[in-house]
VEXDREN-2710 file (C-alpha; in Angstrom, 1 decimal):
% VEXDREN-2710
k/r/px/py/pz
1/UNK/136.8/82.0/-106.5
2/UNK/139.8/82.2/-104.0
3/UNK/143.1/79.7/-105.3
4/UNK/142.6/77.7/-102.3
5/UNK/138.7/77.3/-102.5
6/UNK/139.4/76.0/-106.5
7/UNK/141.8/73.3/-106.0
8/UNK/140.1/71.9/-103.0
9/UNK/136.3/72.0/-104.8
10/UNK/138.7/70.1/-107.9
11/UNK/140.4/67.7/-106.0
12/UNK/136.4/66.9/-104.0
13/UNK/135.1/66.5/-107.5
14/UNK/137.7/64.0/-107.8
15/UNK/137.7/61.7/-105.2
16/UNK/133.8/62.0/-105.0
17/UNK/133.2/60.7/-108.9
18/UNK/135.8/57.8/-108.1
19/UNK/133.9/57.1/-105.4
20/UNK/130.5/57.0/-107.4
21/UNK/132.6/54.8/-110.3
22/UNK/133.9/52.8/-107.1
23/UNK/130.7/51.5/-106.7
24/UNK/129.6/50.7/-110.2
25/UNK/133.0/48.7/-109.8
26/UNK/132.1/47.0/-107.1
27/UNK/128.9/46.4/-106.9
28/UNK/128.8/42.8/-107.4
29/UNK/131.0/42.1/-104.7
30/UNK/128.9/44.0/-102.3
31/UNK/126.1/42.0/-103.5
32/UNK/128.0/38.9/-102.9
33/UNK/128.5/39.9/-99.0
34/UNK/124.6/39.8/-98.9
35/UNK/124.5/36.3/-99.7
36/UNK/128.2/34.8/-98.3
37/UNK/127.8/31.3/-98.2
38/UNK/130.8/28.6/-98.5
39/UNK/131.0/25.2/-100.9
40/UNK/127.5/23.9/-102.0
41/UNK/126.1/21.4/-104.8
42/UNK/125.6/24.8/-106.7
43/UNK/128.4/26.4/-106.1
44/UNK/130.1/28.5/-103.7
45/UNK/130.4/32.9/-103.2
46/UNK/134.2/34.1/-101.6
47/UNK/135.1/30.7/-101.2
48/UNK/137.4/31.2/-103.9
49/UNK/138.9/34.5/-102.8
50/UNK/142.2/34.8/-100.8
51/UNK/140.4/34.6/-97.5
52/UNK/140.0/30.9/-98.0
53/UNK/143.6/31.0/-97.2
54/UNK/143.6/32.3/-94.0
55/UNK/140.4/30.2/-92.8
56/UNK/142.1/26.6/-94.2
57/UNK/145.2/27.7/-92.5
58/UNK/144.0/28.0/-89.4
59/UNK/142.2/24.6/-89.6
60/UNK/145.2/23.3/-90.5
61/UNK/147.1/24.7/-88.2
62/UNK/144.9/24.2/-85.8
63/UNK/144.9/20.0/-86.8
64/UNK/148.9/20.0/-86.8
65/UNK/149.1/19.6/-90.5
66/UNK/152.0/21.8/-91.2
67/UNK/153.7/20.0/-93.8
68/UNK/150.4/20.4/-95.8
69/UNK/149.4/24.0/-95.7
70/UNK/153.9/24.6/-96.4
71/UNK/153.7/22.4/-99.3
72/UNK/152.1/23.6/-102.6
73/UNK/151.5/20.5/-104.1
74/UNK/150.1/19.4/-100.8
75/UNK/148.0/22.7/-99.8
76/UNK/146.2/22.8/-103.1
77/UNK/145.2/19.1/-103.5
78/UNK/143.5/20.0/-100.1
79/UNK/141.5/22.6/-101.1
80/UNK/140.9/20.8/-104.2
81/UNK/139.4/18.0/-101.7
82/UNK/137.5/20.4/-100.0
83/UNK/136.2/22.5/-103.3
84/UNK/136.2/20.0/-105.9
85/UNK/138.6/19.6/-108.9
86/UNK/137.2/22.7/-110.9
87/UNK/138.7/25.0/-107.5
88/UNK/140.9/27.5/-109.0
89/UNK/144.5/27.9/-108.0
90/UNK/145.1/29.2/-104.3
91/UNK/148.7/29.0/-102.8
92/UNK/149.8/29.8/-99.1
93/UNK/152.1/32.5/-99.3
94/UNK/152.8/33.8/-95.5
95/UNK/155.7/32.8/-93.0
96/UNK/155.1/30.5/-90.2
97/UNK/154.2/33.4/-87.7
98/UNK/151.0/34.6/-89.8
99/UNK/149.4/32.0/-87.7
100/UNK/149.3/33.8/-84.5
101/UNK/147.0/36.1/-86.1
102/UNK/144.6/33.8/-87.6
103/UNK/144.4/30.6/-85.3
104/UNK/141.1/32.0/-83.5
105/UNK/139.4/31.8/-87.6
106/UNK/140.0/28.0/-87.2
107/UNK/137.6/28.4/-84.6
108/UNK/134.0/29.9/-86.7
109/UNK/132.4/28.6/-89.8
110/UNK/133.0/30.1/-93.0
111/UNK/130.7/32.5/-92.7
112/UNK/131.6/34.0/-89.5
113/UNK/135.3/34.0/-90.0
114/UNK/135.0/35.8/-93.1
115/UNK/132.7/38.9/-91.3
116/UNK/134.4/38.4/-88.1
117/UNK/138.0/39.0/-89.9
118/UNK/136.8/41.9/-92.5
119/UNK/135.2/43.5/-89.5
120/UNK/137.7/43.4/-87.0
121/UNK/140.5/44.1/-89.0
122/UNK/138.9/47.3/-90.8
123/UNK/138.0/48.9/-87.2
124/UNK/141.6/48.3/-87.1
125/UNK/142.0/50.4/-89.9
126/UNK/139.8/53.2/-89.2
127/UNK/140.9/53.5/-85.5
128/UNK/144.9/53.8/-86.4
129/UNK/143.8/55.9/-89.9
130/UNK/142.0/58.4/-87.2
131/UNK/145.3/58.7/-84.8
132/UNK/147.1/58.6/-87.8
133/UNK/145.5/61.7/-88.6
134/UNK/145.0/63.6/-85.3
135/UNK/149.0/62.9/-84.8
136/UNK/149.9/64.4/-88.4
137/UNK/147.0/66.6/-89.6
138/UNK/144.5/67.2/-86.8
139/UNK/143.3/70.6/-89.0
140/UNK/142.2/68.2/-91.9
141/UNK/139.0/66.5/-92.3
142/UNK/138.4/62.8/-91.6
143/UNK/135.4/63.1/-93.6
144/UNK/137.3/63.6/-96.8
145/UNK/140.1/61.2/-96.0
146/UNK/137.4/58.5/-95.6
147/UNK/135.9/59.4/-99.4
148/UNK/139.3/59.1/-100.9
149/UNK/140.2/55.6/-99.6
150/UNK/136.4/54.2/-100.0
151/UNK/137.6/52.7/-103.4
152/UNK/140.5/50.8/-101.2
153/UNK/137.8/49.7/-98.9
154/UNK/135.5/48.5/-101.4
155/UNK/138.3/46.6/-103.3
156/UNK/138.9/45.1/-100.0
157/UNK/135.8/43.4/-99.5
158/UNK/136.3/42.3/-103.1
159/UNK/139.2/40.5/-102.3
160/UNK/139.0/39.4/-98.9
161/UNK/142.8/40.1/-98.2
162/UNK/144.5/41.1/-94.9
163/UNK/144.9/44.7/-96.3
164/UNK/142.9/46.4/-93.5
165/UNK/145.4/44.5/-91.4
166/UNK/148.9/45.5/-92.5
167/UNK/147.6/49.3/-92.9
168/UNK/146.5/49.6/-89.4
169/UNK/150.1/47.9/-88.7
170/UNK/151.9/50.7/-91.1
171/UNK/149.8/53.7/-89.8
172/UNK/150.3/52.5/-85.7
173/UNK/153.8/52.2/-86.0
174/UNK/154.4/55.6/-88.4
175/UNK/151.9/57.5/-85.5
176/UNK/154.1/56.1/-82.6
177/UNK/157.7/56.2/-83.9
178/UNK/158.5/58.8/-81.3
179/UNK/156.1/59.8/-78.4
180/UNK/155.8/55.3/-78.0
181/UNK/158.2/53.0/-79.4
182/UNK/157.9/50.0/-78.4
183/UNK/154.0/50.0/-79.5
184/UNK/155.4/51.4/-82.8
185/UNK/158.4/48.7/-82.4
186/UNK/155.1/45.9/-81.9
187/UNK/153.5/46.9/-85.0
188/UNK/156.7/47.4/-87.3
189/UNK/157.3/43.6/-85.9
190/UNK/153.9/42.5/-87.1
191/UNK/154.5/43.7/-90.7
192/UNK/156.9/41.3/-91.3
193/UNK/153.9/39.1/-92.1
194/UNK/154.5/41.1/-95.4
195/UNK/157.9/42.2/-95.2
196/UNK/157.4/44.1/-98.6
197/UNK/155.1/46.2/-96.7
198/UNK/157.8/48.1/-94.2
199/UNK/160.5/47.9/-96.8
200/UNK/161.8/51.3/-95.8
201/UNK/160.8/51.5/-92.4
202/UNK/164.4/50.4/-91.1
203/UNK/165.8/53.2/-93.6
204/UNK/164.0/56.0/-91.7
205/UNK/164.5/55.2/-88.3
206/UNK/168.0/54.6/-89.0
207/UNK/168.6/58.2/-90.4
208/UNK/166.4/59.3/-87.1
209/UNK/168.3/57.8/-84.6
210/UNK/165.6/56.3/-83.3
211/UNK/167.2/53.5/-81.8
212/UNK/164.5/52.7/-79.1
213/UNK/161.8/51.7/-82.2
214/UNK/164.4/49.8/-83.8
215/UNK/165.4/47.6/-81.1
216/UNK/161.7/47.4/-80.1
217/UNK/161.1/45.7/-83.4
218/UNK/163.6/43.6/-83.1
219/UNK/162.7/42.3/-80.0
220/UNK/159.2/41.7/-81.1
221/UNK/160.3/40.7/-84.7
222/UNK/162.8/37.8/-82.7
223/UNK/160.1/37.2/-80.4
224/UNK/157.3/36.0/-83.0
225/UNK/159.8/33.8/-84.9
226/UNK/160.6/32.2/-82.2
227/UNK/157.5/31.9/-80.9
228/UNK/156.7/30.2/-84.1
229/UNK/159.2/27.7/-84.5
230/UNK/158.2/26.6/-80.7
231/UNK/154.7/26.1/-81.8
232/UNK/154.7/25.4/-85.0
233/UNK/158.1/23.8/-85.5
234/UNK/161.7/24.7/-87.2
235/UNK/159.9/22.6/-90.3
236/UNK/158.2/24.9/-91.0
237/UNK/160.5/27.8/-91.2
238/UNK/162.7/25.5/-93.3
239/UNK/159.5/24.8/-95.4
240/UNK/158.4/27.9/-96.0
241/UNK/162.1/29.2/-97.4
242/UNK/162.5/25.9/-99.5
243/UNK/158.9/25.3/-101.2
244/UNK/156.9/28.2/-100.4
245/UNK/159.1/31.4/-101.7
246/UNK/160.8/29.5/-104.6
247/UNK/156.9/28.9/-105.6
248/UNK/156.3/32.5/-105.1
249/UNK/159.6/33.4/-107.4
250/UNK/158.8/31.1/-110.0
251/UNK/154.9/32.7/-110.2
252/UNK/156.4/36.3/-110.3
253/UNK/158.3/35.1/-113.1
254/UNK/156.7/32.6/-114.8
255/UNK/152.9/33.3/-114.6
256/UNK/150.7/35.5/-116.1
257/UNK/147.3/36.8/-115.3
258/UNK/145.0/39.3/-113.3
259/UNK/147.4/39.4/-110.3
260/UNK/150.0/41.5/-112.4
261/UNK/147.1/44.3/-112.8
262/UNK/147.1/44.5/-109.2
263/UNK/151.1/45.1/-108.9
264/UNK/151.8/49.0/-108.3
265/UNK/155.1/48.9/-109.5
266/UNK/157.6/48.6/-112.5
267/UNK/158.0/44.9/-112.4
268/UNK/154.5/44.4/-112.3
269/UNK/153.3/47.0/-115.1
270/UNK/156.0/45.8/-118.1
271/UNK/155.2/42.7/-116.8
272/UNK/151.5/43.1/-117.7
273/UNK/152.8/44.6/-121.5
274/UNK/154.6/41.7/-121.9
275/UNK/157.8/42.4/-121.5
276/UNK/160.3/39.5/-120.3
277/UNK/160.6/39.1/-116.9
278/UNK/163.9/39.3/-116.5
279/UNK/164.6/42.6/-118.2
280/UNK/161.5/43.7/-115.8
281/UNK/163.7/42.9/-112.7
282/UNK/166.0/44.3/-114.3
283/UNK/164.5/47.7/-114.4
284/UNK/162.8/47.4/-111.4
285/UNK/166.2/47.1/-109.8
286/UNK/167.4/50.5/-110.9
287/UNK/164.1/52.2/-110.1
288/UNK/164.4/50.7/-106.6
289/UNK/167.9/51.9/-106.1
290/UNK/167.2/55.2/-107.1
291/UNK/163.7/55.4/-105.4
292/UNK/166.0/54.8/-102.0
293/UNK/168.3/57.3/-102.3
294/UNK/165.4/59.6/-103.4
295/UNK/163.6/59.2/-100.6
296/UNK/166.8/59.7/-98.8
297/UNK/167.9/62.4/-99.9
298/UNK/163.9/63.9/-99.2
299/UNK/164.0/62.9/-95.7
300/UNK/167.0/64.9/-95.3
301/UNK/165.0/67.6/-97.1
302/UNK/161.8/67.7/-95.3
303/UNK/160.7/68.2/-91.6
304/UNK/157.1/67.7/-91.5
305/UNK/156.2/64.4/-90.6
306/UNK/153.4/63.8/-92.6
307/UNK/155.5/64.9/-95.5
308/UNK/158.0/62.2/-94.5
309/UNK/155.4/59.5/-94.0
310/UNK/154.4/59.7/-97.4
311/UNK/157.8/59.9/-98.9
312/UNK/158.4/56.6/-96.8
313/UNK/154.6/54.7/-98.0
314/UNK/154.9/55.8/-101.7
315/UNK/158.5/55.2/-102.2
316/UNK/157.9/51.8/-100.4
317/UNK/155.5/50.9/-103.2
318/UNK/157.6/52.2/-105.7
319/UNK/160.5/50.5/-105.0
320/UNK/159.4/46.9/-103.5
321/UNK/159.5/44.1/-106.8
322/UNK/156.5/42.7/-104.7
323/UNK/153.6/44.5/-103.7
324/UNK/149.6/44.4/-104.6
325/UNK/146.9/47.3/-104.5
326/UNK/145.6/45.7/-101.3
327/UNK/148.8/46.6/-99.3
328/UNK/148.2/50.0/-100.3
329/UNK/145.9/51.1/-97.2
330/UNK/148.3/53.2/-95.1
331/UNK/149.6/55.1/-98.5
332/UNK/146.1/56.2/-99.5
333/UNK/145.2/57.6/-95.9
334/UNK/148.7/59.4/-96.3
335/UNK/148.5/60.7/-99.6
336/UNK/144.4/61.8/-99.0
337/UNK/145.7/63.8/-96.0
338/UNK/148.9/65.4/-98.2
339/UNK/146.6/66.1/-100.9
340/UNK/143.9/67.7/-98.5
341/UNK/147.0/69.9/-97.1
342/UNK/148.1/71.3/-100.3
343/UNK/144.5/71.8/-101.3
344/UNK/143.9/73.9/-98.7
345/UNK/147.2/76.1/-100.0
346/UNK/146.1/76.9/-103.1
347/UNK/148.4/74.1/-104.4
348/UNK/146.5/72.4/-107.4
349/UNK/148.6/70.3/-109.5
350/UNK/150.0/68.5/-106.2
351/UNK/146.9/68.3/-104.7
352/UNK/146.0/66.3/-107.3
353/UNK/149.0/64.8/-107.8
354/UNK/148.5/63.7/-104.5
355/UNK/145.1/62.8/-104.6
356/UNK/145.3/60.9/-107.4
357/UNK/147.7/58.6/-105.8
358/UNK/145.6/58.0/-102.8
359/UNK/142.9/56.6/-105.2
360/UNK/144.5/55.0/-108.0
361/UNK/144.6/51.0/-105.8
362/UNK/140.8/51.4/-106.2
363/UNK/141.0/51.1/-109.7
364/UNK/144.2/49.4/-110.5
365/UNK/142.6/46.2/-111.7
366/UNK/140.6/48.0/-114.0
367/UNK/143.4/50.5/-115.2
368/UNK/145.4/47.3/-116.1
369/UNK/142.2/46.1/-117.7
370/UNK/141.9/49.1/-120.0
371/UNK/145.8/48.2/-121.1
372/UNK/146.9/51.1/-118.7
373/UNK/148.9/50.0/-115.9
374/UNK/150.0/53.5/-114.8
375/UNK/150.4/53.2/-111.1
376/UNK/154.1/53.5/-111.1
377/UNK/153.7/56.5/-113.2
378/UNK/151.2/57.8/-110.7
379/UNK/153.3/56.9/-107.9
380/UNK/156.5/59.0/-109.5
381/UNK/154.1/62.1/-110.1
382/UNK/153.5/62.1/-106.1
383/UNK/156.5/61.2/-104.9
384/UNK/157.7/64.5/-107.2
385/UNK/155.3/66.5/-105.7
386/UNK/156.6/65.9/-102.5
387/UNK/160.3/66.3/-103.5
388/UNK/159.7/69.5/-105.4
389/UNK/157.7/71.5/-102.0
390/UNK/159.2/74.6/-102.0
391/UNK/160.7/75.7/-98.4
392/UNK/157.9/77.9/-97.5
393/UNK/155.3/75.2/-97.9
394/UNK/157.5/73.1/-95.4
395/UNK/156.5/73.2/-92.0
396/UNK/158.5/72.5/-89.1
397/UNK/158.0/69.0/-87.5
398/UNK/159.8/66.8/-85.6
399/UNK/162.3/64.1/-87.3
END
């Protein structure tokens, strides 16, 4: 059997038995979706998952009740008056301009939001995944792509978070950093939702000289905040920096639990083997550094863009303090499409280097569950793949 034909029937047989264990995994969530119903006398389905953010936010929103949803104390003792006393903890974690996005929920039951967000969001999703790839890697199948990042979807749907959401944001504005930046500079703006999530975005198009996308996404970024503190009010700005993040900092440090599993990086993993937080930090801090000038020194290296795309998505994960498995949507299309590439070269070990990475937030949780929070190990193995290309396997892009 040719090299090539091997290491792509290797790296199928991979991402197709993940996506047969991807549905063992999930199978009771995709149960749940059958029978979504909100708080009864017997109990309630996804009521409890982070969705019910969104949809009480927008209600509250919605009702002028700021100082509510930007108060902890405030925020849960409502959901606890919704839900009941047993309702486990839920916390409102999202600047003041998250709104914009959600206010229309406010509007549907439940039920409805719930499908109406999951679905538009994920066509989001597929429709920038599919110009992400006819813009980097029109030669590669979609097909394939879509089997590797079925575990993301599925945990998705578990979760109910705005994943779909900040992916199709990362993938719109990596596709139109060039040919269109101010859609690009639009999209870049509307990460800032999760600011963790374009960590190293500036980075990038500062070494590019890309000037127009930058100042786009200023202009967008400075337009939203704006927007929001006319709506919404300065309070909440001033909230959300003196109650909301200090609760966020003080659960990064202080908490432990499931959420730790989902972390991809170093914080998160010695975190989960019980190491102290601050020594954690601590690491993480160096890792970060010298993930940055890494990927630096990379993006000086290589001129293909896809190559650079998924220096920028895995080193983001690998160097942000604060990141979960469900903002990992636009790094699994990437590294799916990288690993597809070098498959098709004959290049096994970073095809599944590669590959691996693009499954791995699919079965984080359940990693971390086993006692084997690897993802930052997994990460490092594909972000070495891509720094170790040799300069024949390199081909010429744009920067």
């Amino acid at each position: 059997m040719p090299v090539a034909a091997s290491a792509e029937r290797r790296l199928k047989l991979l991402w197709t038995l993940f996506a047969l264990c991807s549905l063992l995994i999930y199978l009771p969530a995709l149960i749940m979706w059958l029978r979504i119903r909100v708080a009864t006398g017997s109990g309630w389905l996804f009521a409890d998952r982070d969705f019910i953010n969104y949809w009480v936010g927008a209600q509250l929103a919605r009702a002028g009740d700021l100082p509510t949803l930007f108060s902890y104390e405030a925020y849960y003792g409502h959901l606890q008056s919704l839900f009941g006393q047993g309702y486990p903890i839920h916390s409102w974690s999202y600047p003041p301009h998250y709104l914009f996005f959600i206010w229309p929920l406010s509007f549907l039951s439940f039920e409805t939001a719930l499908v109406a967000f999951e679905t538009v969001t994920f066509a989001l999703f597929v429709w920038s995944a599919r110009r992400f790839q006819l813009r980097f890697s029109p030669e590669l199948s979609p097909a394939w792509m879509a089997i590797a990042v079925f575990g993301f979807t599925l945990m998705m749907l578990a979760t109910t978070q705005n994943g779909f959401l900040t992916a199709a944001a990362a993938l719109l504005a990596l596709s139109c950093m060039r040919e269109r930046p101010l859609l690009a500079g639009l999209a870049i703006a509307c990460l800032t939702i999760k600011p963790q999530t374009g960590l190293l975005l500036p980075v990038l198009l500062a070494m590019d000289r890309n000037w127009r996308a930058i100042g786009w996404s200023a202009l967008f970024t400075v337009v939203l905040i704006g927007a929001s503190a006319a709506v919404f009010g300065v309070g909440a700005w001033r909230d959300y920096f003196t109650d909301i993040v200090p609760y966020q900092q003080r659960v990064m440090f202080e908490w432990n639990g499931s959420f730790l599993l989902l972390m991809p990086n170093v914080f998160g993993s010695m975190r989960a083997l019980k190491f102290l937080p601050e020594f954690a930090l601590q690491v993480q801090t160096l890792v970060s550094a010298a993930v940055l000038v890494w990927c630096i020194v990379m993006w000086r290296r290589l001129t293909d863009p896809l190559d650079r795309a998924g220096v920028l998505l895995i080193g983001t994960f690998l160097g942000s303090p604060y990141s979960f498995a469900y903002d990992m949507g636009a790094m699994c299309v990437a590294a799916a499409l990288l690993a597809l590439r070098r498959a098709r070269a004959g290049d096994t070990a970073r095809a599944l280097a590669l590959g691996t990475a693009a499954i791995v937030p699919g079965v984080m949780l359940e990693l971390g569950k086993s006692g084997l929070p690897v993802t930052p190990l997994v990460l490092l193995g594909a972000l070495y793949a891509l720094s170790t290309l040799p300069r024949a396997a390199l081909t010429p892009g744009e920067h």
